[in-house]
N, C-alpha and C positions, 0 to 999 in steps of 0.2 A: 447638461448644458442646454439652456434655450436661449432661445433666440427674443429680443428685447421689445416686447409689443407695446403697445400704446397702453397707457397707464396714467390716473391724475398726477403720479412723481417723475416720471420720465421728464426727463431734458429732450429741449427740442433738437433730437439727432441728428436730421435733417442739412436742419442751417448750420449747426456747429461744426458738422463734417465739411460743408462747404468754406465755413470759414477758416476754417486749419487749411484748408488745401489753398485757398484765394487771399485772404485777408491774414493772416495771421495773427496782427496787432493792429489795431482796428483804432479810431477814434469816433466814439461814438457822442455828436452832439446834445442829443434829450439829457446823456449822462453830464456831460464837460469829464469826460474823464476817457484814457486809451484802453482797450479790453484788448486780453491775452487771452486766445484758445489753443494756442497748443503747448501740450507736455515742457518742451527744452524751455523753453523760451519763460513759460509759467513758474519750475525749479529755478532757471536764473535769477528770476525777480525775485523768488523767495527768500534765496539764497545771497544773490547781492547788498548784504544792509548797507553799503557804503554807496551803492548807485541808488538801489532803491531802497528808501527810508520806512519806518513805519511811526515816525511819531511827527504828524501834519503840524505840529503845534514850532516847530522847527521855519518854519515858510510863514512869507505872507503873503499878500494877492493868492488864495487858493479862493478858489469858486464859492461864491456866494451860499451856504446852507449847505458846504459838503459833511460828511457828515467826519465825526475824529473820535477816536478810538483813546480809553484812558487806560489805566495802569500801566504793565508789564506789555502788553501788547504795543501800546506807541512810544517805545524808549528802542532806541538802538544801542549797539555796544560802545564803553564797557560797561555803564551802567544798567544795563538789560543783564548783564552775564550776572554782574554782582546783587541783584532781587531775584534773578533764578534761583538761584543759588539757597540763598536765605532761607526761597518757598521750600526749596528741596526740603532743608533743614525738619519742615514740619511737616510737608504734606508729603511723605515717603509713600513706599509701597506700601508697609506694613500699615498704615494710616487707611489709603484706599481697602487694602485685602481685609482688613477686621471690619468692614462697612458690610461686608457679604450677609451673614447671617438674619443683620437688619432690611437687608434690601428685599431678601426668602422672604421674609417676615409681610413686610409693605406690601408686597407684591402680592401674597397669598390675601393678607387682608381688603385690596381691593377688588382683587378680582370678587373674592366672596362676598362684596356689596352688589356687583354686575350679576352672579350664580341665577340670584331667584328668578331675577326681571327675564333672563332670555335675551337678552340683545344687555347692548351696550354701545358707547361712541367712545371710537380706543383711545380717541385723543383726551376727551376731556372726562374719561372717567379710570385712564390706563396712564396713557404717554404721558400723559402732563403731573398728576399728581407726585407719581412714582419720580422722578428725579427732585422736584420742587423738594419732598418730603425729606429724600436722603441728606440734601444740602441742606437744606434746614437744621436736621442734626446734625450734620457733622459741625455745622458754624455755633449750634448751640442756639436756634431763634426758637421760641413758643411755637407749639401750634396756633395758638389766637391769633397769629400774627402773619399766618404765612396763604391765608389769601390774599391779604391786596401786595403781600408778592409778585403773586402772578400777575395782577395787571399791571406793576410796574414794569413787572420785566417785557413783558407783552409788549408795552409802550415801547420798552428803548430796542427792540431787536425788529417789529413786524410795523412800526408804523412808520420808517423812509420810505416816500416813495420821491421819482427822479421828477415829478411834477408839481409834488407839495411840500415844498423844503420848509418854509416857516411855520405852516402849523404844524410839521415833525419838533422840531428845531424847539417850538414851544412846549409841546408834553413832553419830550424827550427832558429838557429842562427842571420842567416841574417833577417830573420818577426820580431822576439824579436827585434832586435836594431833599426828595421826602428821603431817600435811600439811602441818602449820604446821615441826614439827621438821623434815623432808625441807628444805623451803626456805629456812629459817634456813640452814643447811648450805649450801648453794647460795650464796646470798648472801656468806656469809664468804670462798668459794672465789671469784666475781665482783672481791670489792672487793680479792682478791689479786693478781688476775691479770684484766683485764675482754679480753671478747671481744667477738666480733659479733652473739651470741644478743640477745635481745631485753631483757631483765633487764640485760644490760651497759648497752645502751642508756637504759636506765629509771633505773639509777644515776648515769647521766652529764647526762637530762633535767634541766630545770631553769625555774621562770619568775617573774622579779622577785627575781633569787638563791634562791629555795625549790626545793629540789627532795623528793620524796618520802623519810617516812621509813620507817627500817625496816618498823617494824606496816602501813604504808600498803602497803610490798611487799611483803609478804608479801599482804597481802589481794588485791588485785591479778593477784596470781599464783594465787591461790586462785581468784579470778572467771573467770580467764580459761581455764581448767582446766576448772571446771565446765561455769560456762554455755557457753562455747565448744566442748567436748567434747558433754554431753549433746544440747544443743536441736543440735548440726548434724550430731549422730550419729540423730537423730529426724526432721529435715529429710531427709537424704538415704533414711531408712529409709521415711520414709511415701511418698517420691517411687515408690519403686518399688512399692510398695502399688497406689499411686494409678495408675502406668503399665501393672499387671496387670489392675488396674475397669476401665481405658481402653485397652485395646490398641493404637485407632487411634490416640491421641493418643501413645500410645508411636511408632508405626509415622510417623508425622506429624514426629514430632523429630526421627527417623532420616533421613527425608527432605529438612528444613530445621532443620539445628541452629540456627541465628540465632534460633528461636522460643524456644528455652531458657530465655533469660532472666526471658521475657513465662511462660513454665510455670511458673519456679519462682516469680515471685511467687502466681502462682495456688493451687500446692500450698501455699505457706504461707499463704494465705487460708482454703483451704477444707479443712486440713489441719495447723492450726497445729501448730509443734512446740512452742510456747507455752502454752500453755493458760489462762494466768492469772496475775494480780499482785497483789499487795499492795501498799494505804496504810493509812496511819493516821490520821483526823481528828485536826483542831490546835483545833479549836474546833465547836459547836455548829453545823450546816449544814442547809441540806434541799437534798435529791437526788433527784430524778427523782419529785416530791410526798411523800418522806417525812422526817417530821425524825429525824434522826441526834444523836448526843448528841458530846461529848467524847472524846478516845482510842479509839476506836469502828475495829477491824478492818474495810477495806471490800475486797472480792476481785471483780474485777475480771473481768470474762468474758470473756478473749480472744475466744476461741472462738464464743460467741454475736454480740459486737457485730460481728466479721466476718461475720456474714450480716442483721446489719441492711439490710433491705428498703431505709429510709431515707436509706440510704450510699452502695450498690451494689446495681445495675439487674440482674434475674434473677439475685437472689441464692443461691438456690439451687442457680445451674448453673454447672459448671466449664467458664472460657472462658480459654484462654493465651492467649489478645490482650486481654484487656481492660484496658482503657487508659481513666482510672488505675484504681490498684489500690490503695489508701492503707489497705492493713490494719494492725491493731496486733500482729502476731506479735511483733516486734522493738520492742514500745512505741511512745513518742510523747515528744515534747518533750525534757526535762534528762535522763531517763533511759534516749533512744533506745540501744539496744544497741551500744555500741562494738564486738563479733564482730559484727555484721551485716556488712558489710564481706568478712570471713574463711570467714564462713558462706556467704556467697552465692557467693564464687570456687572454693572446694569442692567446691558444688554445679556450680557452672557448667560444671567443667571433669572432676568425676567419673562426672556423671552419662551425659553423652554418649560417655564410653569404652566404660560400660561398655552403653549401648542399642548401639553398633555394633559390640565384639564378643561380646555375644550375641543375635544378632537373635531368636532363636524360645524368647525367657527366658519362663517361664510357671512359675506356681505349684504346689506341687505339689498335686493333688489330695486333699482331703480334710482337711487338717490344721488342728488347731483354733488360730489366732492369739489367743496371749492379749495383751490390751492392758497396757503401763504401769502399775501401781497410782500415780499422784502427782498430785495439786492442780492441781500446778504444770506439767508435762509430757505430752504427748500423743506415743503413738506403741505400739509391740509391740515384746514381749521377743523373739520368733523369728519368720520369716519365710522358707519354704524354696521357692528357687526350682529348676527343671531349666534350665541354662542351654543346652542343647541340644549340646553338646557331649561 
C-alpha cells in the first residue's frame, strides 16, 4: 500500500476532498452544468434513470453546445433494457474471451517494433494502437483504414473543452458523418455476404423477433469504437504512469502476475480512465442538500467519488489487493460499461507482456507529460519510456 503522490494522472485530491466534505453537489458556472463528488449521491444519479435521465435529446432549452451522448448510452428504460439485451445476444463473453490470443499476438507485435529503438512513447506506440487494432477486428474494419480512426475518435472524445463549445460542436460533427458513412458501407457489405466479425453477429442478434436497426448499428458501432478505443487506450496508458510512481508495485506484478487483476482495478480507482458522466434531471430533485430545477445538466465526478473516504478505507492510498474495490470508472447500474468486459482482458493480458519484457522500463528523464484536455477522459497525450533495451 502507498500512499498517492503527485503524478501527471492524479486527480486533484486536495480540492475534491474539500468539496465532498463542503460542496457536495456543486453548480459550477464555466460548465452550466451541477457536479457530484461524492460516492452516495454520485451511485444515486447513476442509479436513478427516472430522476436522472441519460438521453439529453428528451429536453429542450439545455445549454447551448452541451455536449449528447448517442446510442445505448442516451436511451433510458425500457427501451435501453431491450438493445442491451440484443448486444448481449452477440457481444457474449465468449465473443470477448476468444479475442485473448489475438490481443498476446498485438501486443507482442508492438512492443517488438519499440525492442530495438530503446525507448518508446507508451501512448502512441502501446496504449493507443493496441485497443484501436483489437476493435478493428473484432467489427471486421481493414487495416488501411484504421488510421484516420484514430483521429476521428480523438475528435469526438478529447476535443470538448467548457470554453470552445462551437468549434467541438463542428469536428465533432464532421468525425460523426465521416463515421457514420464508413459503417453504413460496412453494413451493406455484412448483409451481403455476413461473416464472423461481430457486426455479422449483431445483424443476426435478435430478442422477441426485434432485432436492431440500422441507426441502432450504426451507433453501436460508434460506442464501441470510441468509448472502447479511448477509455482502454487511457487505462492501459495510466497503468504504466502509475507502474513508473510505483516501481515496486511494478517489480511486485513481475514477481506475482495473479496480482494483476486486483492492480488493475486499483489503477482504474485511483487513476480513472473515466473521469466523469453525464445526466439530465427529469424533474425538480434535491441532491446532496441542494435543489436542482428541471432539465438541469448534472456531471458526475468519477474521479472524486472514487476517493470518497466514505466508500473506501485509506482512500488516498494505492493498495492492489484491496478487496472490494466497487469504483465507478466503468459506471454503475443500466449504464454499467458494456467494454468493461474487453477493457479489462486487454489490460489483463497487455499489461504483464509488457512489465516481463521490459524489466528495467523507466521514464525518461525530464520530459513534460502533458495531460488529456477532456471533461470526460483522464490520462496523457505522450508518455516516453527507455525500455532498457
Amino acid at each position: 500500500m502507498h500512499k498517492i503522490i503527485e503524478s501527471p494522472i492524479r486527480p486533484p485530491l486536495e480540492h475534491y476532498k474539500q468539496m465532498r466534505a463542503k460542496s457536495p453537489v456543486f453548480f459550477e458556472p464555466r460548465a452550466g452544468s451541477w457536479m457530484v463528488f461524492r460516492y452516495a449521491e454520485a451511485v444515486r444519479v447513476l442509479n436513478d434513470h427516472t430522476t436522472f435521465s441519460s438521453d439529453p435529446r428528451r429536453f429542450e432549452d439545455l445549454p447551448s453546445g452541451m455536449p449528447t451522448m448517442f446510442s445505448i448510452l442516451g436511451l433510458d428504460e425500457p427501451r435501453h433494457r431491450k438493445l442491451r439485451t440484443i448486444i448481449h445476444r452477440a457481444f457474449t463473453p465468449r465473443v470477448v474471451e476468444k479475442l485473448a490470443p489475438r490481443i498476446s499476438v498485438i501486443t507482442h507485435a508492438l512492443l517488438d517494433q519499440v525492442q530495438v529503438r530503446g525507448e518508446m512513447d507508451v501512448i502512441q506506440d502501446f496504449a493507443y494502437p493496441l485497443p484501436l487494432t483489437v476493435i478493428a477486428e473484432l467489427l471486421g474494419v481493414s487495416v488501411e483504414d484504421r488510421v484516420k480512426f484514430h483521429a476521428w475518435c480523438n475528435t469526438l472524445t478529447t476535443g470538448y473543452q467548457f470554453e470552445d463549445r462551437t468549434s467541438f460542436s463542428q469536428s465533432r460533427e464532421e468525425s460523426l458523418q465521416a463515421l457514420n458513412a464508413y459503417f453504413g458501407e460496412v453494413l451493406k457489405a455484412r448483409r451481403a455476404a455476413l461473416g464472423d466479425d461481430l457486426i455479422s453477429l449483431l445483424l443476426a442478434a435478435e430478442v422477441d423477433g426485434e432485432k436492431l436497426n440500422d441507426e441502432e448499428l450504426l451507433e453501436f458501432c460508434l460506442l464501441l469504437l470510441i468509448a472502447g478505443h479511448e477509455t482502454t487506450a487511457n487505462l492501459l496508458g495510466n497503468a504504466v504512469v502509475c507502474f513508473d510512481t510505483y516501481p515496486d508495485v511494478a517489480n511486485q506484478l513481475r514477481e506475482d502476475p495473479s496480482l494483476m487483476p486486483g492492480a488493475i482495478e486499483e489503477i482504474l480507482r485511483c487513476f480513472p480512465s473515466v473521469a466523469s458522466d453525464f445526466r439530465f434531471t427529469t424533474t425538480e430533485t434535491t441532491l446532496g442538500g441542494q435543489q436542482i430545477g428541471k432539465y438541469q445538466p448534472i456531471l458526475v465526478m468519477v474521479d472524486s467519488a472514487n476517493y470518497d473516504e466514505a466508500q473506501f478505507s485509506n482512500a488516498d492510498y494505492f493498495d492492489i489487493q484491496r478487496y472490494p474495490n466497487r469504483h465507478l470508472t466503468f459506471g454503475h447500474g443500466i449504464h454499467f460499461c458494456l467494454g468493461a468486459p474487453l477493457a479489462r482482458l486487454e489490460a489483463r493480458i497487455a499489461l504483464p507482456i509488457l512489465l516481463e519484457r521490459f524489466p528495467d522500463l523507466k521514464a525518461v528523464p525530464a520530459q513534460v507529460v502533458e495531460p488529456i484536455k477532456s471533461p470526460f477522459l483522464a490520462g496523457v497525450k505522450h508518455f516516453y519510456v527507455k525500455t532498457g533495451h
